[in-house]
Phi, psi and omega in degrees: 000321185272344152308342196260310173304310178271013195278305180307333177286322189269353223225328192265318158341267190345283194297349176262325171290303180278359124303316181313331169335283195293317181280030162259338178297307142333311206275326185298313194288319195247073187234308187265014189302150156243321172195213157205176240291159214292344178315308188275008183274309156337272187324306203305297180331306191268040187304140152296142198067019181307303203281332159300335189280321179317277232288315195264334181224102148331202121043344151012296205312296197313313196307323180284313195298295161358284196280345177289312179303280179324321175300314205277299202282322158336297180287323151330315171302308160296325183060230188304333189304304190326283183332319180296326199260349176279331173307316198285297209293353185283315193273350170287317157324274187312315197288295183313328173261354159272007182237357146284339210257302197306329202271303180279353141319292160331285180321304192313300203302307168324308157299318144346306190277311186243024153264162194293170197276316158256146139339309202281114169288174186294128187118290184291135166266195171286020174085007192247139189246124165267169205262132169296127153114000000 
């Protein structure tokens, strides 16, 4: 059980270090957006289904140029910080899940410990009835 436990702990580690990866690499790249790049003011326009989303979302286009821009200017405000604070949220994480892996160690051995050493009540044998007497 506690091979089952830390593997799984290592495996959730694992998989958490490469997201924090990948967005501290993002966020260090998108440290300087202020908004975004005129290329993509294009793309939005020439969405395939544009003119059905017109129909169904009124302002849809503005509304993504908007939040994107609010996103590039967020992330511009933090700027150089961003990598730092997701690294910090990485070792809070990591930490929390190596003191969860320890805690349900703990609990197995603890239980280990105070269940009886056998199955067998007291009394019962291999099932051979012994001769009295």
């Amino acid at each position: 059980m506690h091979i089952a436990i830390w593997t799984i702990a290592a495996v959730a580690i694992g998989l958490w270090s490469l997201l924090a990866y990948g967005v501290g690499t993002l966020a260090a790249q998108t440290a300087g957006l202020t908004g975004l790049p005129a290329e993509w003011y294009e793309l939005i326009a020439g969405t395939p289904g544009g003119e059905w989303m017109d129909m169904v979302l009124p302002g849809w286009r503005e509304a993504v140029v908007l939040s994107a821009q609010a996103l590039g200017a967020a992330l511009g405000w933090l700027g150089g910080a961003l990598p730092i604070i997701v690294w910090v949220i990485w070792g809070v994480v990591a930490a929390g899940l190596v003191l969860s892996a320890a805690l349900l160690s703990g609990l197995v051995a603890l239980a280990r410990r105070v269940a009886p050493a056998s199955d067998a009540s007291p009394g019962t044998g291999s099932g051979t009835a012994q001769p009295q007497g």
